[in-house]
KENURO-870148 format. One record per residue: residue in one letter; x, y negated, z negated of N, C-alpha, C in turn. Coordinates in nm, 4 decimals. Layout:
N
+-----+----------+----------+----------+----------+----------+----------+----------+----------+----------+
| res |    neast |   nnorth |      nup |   caeast |  canorth |     caup |    ceast |   cnorth |      cup |
+-----+----------+----------+----------+----------+----------+----------+----------+----------+----------+
|   a |        X |        Y |        Z |        X |        Y |        Z |        X |        Y |        Z |
...
+-----+----------+----------+----------+----------+----------+----------+----------+----------+----------+
END
This chain:
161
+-----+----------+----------+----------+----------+----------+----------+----------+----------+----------+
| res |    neast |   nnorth |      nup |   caeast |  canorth |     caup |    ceast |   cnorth |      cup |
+-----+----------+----------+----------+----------+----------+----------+----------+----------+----------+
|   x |  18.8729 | -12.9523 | -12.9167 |  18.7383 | -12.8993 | -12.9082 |  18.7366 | -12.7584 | -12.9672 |
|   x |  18.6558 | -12.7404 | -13.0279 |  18.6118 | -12.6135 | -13.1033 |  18.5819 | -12.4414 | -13.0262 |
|   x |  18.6123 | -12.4061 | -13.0288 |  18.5651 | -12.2561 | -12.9589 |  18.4616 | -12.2121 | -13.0236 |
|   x |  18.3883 | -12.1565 | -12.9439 |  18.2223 | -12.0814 | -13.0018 |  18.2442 | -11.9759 | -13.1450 |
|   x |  18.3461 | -11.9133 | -13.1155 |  18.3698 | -11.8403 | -13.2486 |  18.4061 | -11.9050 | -13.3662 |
|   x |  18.4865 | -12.0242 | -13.3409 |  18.4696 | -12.1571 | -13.4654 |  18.3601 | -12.2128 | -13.5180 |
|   x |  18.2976 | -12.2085 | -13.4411 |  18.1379 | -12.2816 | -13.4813 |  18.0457 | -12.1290 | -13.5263 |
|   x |  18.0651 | -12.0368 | -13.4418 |  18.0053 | -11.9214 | -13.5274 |  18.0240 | -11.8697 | -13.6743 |
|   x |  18.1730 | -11.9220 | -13.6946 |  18.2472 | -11.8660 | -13.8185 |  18.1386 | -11.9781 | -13.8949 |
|   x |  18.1531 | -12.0955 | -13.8815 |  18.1562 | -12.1920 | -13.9344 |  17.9928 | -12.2508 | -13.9738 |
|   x |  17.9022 | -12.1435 | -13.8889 |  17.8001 | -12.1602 | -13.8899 |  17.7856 | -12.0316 | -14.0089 |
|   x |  17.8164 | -11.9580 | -13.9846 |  17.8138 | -11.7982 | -14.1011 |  17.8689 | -11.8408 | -14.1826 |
|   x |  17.9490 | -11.9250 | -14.2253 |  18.0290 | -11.9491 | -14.3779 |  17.8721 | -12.0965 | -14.4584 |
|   x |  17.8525 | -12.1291 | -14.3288 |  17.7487 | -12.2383 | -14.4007 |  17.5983 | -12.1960 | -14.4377 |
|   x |  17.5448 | -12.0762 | -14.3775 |  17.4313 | -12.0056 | -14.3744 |  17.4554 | -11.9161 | -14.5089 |
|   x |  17.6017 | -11.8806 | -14.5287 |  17.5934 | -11.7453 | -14.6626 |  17.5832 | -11.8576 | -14.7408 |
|   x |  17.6635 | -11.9808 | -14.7412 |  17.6707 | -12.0592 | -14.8560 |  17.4792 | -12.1243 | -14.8824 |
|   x |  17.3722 | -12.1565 | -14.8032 |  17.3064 | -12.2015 | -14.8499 |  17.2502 | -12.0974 | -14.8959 |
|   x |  17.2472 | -11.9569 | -14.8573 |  17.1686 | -11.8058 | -14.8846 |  17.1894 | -11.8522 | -15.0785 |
|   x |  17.3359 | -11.8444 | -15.0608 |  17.3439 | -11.8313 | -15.2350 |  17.3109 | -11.9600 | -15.3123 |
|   x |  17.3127 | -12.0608 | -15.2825 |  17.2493 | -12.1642 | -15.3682 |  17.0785 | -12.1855 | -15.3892 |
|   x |  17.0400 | -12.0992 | -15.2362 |  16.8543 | -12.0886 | -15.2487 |  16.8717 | -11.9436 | -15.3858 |
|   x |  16.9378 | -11.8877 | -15.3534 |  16.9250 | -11.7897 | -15.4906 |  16.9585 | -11.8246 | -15.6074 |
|   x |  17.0624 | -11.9160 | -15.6154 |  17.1607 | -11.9461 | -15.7716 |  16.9949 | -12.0527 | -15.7951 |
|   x |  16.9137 | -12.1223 | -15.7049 |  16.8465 | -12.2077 | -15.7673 |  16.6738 | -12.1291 | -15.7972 |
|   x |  16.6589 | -12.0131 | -15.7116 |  16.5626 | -11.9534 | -15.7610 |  16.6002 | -11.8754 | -15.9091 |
|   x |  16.7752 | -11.8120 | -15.9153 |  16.7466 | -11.8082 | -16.0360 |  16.7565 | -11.8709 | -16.1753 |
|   x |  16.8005 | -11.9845 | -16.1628 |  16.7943 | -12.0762 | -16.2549 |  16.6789 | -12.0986 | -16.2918 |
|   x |  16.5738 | -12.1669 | -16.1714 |  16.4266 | -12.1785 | -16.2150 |  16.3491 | -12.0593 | -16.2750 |
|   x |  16.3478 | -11.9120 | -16.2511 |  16.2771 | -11.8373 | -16.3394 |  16.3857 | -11.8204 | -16.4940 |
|   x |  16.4702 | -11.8452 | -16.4827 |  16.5839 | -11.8179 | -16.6433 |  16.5124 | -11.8143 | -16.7374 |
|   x |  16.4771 | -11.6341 | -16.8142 |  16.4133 | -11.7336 | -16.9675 |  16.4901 | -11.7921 | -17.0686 |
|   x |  16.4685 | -11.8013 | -17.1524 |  16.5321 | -11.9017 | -17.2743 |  16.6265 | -11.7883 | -17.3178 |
|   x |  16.5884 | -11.6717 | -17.3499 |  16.6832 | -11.6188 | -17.4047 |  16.8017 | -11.5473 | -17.3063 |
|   x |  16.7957 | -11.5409 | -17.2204 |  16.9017 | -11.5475 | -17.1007 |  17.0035 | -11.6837 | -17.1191 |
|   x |  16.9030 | -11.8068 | -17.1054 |  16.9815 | -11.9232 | -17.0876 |  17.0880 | -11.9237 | -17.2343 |
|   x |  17.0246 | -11.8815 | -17.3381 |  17.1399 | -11.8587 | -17.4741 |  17.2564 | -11.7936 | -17.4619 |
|   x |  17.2221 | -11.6689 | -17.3601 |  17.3389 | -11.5941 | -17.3112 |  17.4172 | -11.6894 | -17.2486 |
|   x |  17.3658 | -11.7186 | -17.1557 |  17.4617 | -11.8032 | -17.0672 |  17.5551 | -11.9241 | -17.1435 |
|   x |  17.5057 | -11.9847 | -17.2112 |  17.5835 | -12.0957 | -17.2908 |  17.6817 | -11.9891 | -17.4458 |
|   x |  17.6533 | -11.9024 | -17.4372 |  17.7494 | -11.8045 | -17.5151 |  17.8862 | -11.8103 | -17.4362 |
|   x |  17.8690 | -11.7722 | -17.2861 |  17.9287 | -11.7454 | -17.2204 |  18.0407 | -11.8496 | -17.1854 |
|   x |  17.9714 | -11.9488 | -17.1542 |  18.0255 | -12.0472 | -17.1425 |  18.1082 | -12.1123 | -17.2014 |
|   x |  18.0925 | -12.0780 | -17.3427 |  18.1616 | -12.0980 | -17.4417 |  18.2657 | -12.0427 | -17.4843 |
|   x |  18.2191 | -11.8992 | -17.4581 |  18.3654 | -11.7992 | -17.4419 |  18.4677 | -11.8420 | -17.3323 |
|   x |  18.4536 | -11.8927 | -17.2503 |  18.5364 | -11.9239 | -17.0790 |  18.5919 | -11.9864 | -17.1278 |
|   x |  18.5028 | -12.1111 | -17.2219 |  18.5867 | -12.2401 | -17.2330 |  18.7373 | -12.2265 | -17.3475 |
|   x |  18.6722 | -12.1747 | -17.4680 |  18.8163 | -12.0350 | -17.5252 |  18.8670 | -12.0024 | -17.4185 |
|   x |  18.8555 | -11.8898 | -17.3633 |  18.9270 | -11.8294 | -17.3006 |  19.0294 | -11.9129 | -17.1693 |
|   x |  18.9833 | -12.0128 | -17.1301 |  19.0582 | -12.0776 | -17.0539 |  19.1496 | -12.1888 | -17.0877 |
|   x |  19.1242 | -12.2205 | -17.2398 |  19.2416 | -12.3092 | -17.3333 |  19.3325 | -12.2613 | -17.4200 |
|   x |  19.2856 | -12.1153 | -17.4798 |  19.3931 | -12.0216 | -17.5534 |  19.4512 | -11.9015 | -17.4447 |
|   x |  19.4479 | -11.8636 | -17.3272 |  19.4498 | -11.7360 | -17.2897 |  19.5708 | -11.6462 | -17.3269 |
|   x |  19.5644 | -11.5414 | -17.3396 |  19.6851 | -11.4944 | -17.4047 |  19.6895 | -11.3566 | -17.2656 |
|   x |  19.8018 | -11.3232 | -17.2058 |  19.8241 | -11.2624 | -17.0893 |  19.8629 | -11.1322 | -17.1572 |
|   x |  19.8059 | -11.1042 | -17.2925 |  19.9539 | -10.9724 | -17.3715 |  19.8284 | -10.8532 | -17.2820 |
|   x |  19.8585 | -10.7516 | -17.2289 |  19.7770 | -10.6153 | -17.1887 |  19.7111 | -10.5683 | -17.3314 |
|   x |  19.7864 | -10.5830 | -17.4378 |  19.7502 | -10.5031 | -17.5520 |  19.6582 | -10.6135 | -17.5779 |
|   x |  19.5882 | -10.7331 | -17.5950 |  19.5279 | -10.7725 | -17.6152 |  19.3844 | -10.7174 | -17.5556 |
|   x |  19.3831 | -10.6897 | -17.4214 |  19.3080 | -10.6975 | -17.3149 |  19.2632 | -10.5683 | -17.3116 |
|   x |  19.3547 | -10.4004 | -17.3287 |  19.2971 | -10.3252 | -17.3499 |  19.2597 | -10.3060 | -17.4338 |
|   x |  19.2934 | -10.3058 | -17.5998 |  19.2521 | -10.3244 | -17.7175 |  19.0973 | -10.3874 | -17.6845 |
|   x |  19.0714 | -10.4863 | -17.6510 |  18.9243 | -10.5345 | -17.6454 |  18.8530 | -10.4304 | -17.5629 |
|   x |  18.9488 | -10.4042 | -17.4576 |  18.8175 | -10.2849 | -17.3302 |  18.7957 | -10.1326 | -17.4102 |
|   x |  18.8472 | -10.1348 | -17.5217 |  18.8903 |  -9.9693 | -17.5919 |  18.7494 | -10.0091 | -17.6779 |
|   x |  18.7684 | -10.1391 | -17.7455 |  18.6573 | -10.1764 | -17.8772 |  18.5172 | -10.1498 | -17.7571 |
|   x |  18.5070 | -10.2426 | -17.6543 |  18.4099 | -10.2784 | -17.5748 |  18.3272 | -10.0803 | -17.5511 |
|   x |  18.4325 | -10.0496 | -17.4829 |  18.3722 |  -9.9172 | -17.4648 |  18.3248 |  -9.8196 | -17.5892 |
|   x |  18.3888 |  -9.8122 | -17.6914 |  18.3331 |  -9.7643 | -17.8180 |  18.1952 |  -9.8186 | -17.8557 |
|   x |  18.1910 |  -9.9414 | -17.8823 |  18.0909 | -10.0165 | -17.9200 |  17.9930 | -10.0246 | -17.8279 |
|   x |  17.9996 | -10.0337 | -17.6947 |  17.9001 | -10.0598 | -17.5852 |  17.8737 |  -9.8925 | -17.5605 |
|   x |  17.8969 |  -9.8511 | -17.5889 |  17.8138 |  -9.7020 | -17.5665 |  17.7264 |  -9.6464 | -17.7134 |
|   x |  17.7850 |  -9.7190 | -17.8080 |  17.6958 |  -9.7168 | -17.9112 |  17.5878 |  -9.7530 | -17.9413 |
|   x |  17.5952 |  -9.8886 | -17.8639 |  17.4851 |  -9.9502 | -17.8340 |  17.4229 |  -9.9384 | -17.7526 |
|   x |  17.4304 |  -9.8845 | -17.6886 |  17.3775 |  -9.7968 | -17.5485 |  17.3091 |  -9.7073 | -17.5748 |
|   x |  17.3596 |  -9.5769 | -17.6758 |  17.2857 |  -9.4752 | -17.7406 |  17.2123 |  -9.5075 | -17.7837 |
|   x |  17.2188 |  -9.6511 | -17.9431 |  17.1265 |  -9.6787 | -18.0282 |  17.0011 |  -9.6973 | -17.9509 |
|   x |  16.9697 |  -9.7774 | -17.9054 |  16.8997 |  -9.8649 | -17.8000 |  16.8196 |  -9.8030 | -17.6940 |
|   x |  16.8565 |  -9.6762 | -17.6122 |  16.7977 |  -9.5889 | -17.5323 |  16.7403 |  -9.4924 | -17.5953 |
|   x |  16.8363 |  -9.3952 | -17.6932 |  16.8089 |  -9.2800 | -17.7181 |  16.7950 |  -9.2149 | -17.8267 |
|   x |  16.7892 |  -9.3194 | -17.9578 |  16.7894 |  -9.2988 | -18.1127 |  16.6601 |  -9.3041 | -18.1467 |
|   x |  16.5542 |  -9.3657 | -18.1064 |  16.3844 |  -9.3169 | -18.1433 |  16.3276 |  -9.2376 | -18.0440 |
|   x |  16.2145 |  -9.1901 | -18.1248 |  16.1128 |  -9.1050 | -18.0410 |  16.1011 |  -9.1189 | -17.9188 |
|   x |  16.0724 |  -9.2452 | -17.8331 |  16.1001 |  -9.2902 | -17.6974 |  16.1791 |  -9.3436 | -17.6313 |
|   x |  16.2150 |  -9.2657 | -17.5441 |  16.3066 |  -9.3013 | -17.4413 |  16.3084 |  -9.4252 | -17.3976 |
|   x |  16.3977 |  -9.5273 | -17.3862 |  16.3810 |  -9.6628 | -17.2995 |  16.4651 |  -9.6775 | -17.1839 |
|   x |  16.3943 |  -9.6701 | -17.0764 |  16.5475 |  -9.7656 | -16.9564 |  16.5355 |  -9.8855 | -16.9792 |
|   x |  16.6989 |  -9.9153 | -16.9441 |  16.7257 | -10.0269 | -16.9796 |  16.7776 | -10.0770 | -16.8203 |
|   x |  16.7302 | -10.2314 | -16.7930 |  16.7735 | -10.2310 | -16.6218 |  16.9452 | -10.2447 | -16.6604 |
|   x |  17.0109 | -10.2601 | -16.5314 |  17.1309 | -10.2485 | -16.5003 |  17.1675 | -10.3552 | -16.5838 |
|   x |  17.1543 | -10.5240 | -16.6116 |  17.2464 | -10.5846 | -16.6263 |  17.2189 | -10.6174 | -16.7805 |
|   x |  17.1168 | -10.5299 | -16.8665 |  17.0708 | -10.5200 | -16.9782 |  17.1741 | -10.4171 | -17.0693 |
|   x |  17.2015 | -10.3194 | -17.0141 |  17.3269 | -10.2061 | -16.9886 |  17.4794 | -10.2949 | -16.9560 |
|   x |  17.4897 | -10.3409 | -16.8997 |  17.6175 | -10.3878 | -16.8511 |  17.6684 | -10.5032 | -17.0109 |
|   x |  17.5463 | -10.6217 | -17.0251 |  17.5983 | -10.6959 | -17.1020 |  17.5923 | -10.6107 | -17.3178 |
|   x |  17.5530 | -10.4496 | -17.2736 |  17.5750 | -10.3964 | -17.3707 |  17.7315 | -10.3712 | -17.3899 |
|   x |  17.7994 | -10.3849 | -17.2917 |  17.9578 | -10.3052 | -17.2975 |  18.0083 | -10.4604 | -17.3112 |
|   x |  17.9474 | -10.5689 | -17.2324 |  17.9884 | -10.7437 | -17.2725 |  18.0770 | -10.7675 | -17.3262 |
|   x |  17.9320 | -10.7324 | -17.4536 |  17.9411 | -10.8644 | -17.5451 |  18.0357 | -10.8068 | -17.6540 |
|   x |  18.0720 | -10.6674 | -17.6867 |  18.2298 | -10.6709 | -17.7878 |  18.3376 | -10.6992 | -17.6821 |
|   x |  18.3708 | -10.6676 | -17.5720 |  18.4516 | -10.6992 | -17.5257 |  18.5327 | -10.8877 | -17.5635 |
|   x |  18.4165 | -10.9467 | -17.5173 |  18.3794 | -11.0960 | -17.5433 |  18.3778 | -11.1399 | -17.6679 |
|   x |  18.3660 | -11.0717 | -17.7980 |  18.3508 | -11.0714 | -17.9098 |  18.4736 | -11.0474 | -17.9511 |
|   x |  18.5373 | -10.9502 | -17.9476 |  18.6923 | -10.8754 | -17.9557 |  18.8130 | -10.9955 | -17.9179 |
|   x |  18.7709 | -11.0175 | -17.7570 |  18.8650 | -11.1006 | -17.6662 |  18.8595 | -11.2337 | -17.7462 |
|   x |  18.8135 | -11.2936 | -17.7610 |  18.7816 | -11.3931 | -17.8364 |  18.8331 | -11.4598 | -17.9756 |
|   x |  18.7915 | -11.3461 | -18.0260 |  18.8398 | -11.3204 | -18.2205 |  19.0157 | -11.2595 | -18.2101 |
|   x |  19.0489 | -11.2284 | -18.1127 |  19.1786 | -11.2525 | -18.0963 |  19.2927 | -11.3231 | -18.0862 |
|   x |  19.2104 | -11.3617 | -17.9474 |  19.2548 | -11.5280 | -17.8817 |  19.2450 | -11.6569 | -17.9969 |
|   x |  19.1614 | -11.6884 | -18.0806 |  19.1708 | -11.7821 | -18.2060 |  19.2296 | -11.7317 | -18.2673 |
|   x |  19.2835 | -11.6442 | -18.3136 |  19.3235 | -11.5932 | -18.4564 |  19.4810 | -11.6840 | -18.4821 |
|   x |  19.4527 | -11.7360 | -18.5979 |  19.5635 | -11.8075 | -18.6784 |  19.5614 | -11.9384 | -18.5837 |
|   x |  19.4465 | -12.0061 | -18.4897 |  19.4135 | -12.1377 | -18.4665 |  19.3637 | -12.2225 | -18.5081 |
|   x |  19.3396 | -12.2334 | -18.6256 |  19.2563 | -12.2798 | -18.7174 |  19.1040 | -12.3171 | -18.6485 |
|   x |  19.0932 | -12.1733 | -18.5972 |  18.8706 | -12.2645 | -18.6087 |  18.7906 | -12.2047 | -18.6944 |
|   x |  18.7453 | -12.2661 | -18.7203 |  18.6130 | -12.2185 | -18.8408 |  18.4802 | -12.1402 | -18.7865 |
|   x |  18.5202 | -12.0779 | -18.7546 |  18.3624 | -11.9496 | -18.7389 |  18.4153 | -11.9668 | -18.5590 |
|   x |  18.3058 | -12.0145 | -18.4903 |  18.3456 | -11.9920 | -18.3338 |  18.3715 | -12.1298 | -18.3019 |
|   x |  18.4459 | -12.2649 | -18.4018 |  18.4852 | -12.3713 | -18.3713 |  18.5768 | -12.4408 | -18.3849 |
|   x |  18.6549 | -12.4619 | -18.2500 |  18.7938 | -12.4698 | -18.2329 |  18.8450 | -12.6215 | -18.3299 |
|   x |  18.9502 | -12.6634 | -18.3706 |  18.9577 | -12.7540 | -18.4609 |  19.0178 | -12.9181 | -18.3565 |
|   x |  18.9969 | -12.8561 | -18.2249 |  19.0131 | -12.9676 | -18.1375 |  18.8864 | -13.0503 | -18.0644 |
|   x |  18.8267 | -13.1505 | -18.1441 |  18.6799 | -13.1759 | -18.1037 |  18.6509 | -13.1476 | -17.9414 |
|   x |  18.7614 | -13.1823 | -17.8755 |  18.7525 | -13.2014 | -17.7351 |  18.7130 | -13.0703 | -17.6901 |
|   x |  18.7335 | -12.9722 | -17.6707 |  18.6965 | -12.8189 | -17.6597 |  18.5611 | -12.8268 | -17.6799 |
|   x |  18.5173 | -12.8680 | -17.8166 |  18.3849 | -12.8328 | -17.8870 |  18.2968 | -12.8940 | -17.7822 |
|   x |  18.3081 | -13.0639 | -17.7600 |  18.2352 | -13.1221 | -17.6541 |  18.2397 | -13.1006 | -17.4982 |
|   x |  18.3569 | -13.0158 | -17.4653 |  18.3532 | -12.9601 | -17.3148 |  18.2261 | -12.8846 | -17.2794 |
|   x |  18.2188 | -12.7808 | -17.4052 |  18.1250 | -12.6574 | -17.4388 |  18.0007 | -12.6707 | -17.4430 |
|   x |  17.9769 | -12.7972 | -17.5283 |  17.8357 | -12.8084 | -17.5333 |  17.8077 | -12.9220 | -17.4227 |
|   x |  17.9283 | -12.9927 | -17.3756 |  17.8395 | -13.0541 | -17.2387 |  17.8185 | -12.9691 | -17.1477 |
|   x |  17.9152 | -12.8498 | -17.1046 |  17.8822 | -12.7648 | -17.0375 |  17.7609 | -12.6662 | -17.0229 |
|   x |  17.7302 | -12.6627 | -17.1665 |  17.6024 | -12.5850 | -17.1629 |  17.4529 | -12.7002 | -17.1486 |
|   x |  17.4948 | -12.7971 | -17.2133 |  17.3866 | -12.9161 | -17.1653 |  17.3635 | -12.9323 | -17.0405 |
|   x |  17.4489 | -12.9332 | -16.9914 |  17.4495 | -12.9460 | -16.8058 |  17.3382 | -12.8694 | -16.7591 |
|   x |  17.3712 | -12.6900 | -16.8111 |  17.3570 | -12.6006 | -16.7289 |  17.1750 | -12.6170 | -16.7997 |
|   x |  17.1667 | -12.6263 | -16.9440 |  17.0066 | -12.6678 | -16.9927 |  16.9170 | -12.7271 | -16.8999 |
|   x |  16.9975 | -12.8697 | -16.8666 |  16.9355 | -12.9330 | -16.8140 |  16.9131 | -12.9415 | -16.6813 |
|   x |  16.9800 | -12.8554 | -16.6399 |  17.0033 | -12.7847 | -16.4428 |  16.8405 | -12.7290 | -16.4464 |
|   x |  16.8368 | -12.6288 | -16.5752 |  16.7244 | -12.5200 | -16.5841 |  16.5804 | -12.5977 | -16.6070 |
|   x |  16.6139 | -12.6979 | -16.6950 |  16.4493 | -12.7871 | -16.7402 |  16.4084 | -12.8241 | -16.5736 |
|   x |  16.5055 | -12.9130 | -16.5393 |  16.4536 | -12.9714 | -16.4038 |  16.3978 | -12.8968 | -16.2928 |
|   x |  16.4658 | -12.7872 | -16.2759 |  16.4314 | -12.6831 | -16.2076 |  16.2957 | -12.6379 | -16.2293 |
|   x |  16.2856 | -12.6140 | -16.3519 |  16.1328 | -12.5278 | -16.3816 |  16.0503 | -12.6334 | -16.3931 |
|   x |  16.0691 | -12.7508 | -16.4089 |  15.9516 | -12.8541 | -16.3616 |  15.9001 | -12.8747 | -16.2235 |
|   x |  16.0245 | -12.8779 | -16.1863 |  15.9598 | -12.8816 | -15.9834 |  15.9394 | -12.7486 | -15.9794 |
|   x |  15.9483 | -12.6330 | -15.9935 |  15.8854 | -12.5002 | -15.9951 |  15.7085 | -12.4922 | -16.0151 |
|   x |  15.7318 | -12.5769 | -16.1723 |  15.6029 | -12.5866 | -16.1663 |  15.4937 | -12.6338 | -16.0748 |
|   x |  15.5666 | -12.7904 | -16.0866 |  15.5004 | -12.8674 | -15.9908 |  15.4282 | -12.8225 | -15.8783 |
|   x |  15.5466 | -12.7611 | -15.8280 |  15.4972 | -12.6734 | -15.6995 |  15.4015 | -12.5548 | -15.6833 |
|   x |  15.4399 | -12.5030 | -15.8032 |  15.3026 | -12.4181 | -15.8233 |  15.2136 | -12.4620 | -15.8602 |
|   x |  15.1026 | -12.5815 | -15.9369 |  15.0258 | -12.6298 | -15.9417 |  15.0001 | -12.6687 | -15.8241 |
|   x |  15.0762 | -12.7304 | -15.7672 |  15.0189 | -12.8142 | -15.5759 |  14.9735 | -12.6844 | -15.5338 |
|   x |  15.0327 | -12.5800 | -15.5214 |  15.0107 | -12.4421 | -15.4365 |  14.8405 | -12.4087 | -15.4998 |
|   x |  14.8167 | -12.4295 | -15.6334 |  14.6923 | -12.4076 | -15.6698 |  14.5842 | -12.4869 | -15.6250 |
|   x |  14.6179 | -12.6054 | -15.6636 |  14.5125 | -12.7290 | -15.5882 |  14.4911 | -12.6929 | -15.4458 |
|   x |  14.5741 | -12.6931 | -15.3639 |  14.5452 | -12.6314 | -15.2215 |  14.4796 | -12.5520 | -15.1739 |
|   x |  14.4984 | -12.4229 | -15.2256 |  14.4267 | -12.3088 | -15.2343 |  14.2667 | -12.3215 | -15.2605 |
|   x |  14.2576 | -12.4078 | -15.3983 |  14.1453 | -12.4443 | -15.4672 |  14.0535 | -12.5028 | -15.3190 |
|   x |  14.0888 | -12.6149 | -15.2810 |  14.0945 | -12.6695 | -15.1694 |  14.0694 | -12.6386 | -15.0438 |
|   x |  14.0889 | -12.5033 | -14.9930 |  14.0913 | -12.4405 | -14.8962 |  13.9986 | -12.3141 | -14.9419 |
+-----+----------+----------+----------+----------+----------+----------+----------+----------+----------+
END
C-alpha cells in the first residue's frame, strides 16, 4: 500500500506533466508558419546532429566563438543600425546567437560526408527529417482546426446568448 506522500509525489509529477502538455498544445495551436519553418530547421539539425555527432571541444567552441561574433552582429544590425530603435522579445534575441551556432555546428559535422547542400547522401536520414517535420506540420494543422472550431462555437454561442 502506498503512503500519502507517494500519491502526493505522484499526484505532483502527474499535474506538472498535464500543466506542460495544456501548454506544449496551446502552443502548437497559436504557431505561426514562420516559427513552424524554424522548428523543422531544427529538427533537421538534431537529426544531423544525432547521426554525425562529433564530441571534439574544438568543434563546439569554434561554433560558440562564430555564434557569438555573428549573433551580436546580428543583434546590432537588427536593433541598432537604423534611425529606430527596435526591441526585440527574448527568444527573437536568443535564436539571433542560434542560428550560426547551428549553422557552424552543422557545416562541420558534414564536412567530407558527402551531402549536397544540407542533404545527407543516406536517403534514410533525409526521410527521418522530413517525417519528423511532417509529424510536427501536421500536429499544428489539426490543432489549429479544433482551435478554430472552437472559436467559432464560442461565437455562435455568444451570438446566441
Amino acid at each position: 500500500m502506498d503512503c500519502p506522500s507517494h500519491r502526493a509525489v505522484r499526484y505532483g509529477c502527474f499535474s506538472l506533466f498535464l500543466s506542460a502538455a495544456v501548454g506544449l498544445i496551446h502552443y502548437l495551436s497559436n504557431l505561426s508558419k514562420g516559427r513552424l519553418i524554424l522548428w523543422c530547421y531544427f529538427i533537421w539539425y538534431l537529426v544531423v546532429l544525432v547521426r554525425y555527432f562529433d564530441p571534439s571541444p574544438r568543434l563546439w567552441l569554434t561554433s560558440l566563438g562564430l555564434s557569438l561574433i555573428i549573433g551580436f552582429a546580428l543583434f546590432v544590425s537588427t536593433t541598432a543600425a537604423g534611425e529606430k530603435k527596435l526591441k526585440l522579445e527574448r527568444w527573437q534575441v536568443i535564436r539571433l546567437f542560434m542560428m550560426p551556432f547551428c549553422v557552424s555546428s552543422f557545416s562541420a559535422l558534414v564536412k567530407g560526408k558527402g551531402f549536397i547542400l544540407i542533404f545527407s547522401p543516406n536517403l534514410d536520414e533525409i526521410l527521418i527529417a522530413v517525417g519528423l517535420c511532417g509529424v510536427l506540420c501536421g500536429a499544428v494543422a489539426v490543432l489549429k482546426r479544433r482551435r478554430a472550431a472552437a472559436d467559432m462555437s464560442t461565437q455562435v454561442t455568444r451570438r446566441m446568448l
